[in-house]
C-alpha positions, 0 to 999 in steps of 0.5 A: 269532564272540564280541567280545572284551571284556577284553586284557591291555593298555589305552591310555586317554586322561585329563582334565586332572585325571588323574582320569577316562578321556575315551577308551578308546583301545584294548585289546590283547594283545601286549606290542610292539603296545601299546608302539607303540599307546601312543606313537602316541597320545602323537603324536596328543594331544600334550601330554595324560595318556596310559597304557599300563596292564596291568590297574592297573599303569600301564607307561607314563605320558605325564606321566613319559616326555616326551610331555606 
């Protein structure tokens, strides 16, 4: 069994800033589970910059759809 190491999607929480990742929230391969992931986390770090990004491309920003 190998651990994987990269996924297609990424949940990351960031400092106050917007400049640093505090926490790799988690790494995901389906497009749905991610969505979900991402507004989960939104819910459990309110008011914090949360994203949901696909290598750079940032998909969602909790700054920009009223989580924060």
């Amino acid at each position: 069994m190998t651990t994987r190491a990269h996924f297609s999607f990424r949940v990351d929480r960031w400092d106050q800033l917007g400049d640093n990742i505090l926490d790799h929230v988690a790494g995901i391969e389906d497009f749905q589970v991610a969505q979900a992931t991402f507004e989960t986390a939104c819910k459990r770090w309110p008011g914090e910059t949360i994203t949901l990004r696909q290598g750079s491309r940032v998909i969602e920003d909790s700054r920009k759809v009223g989580f924060a």
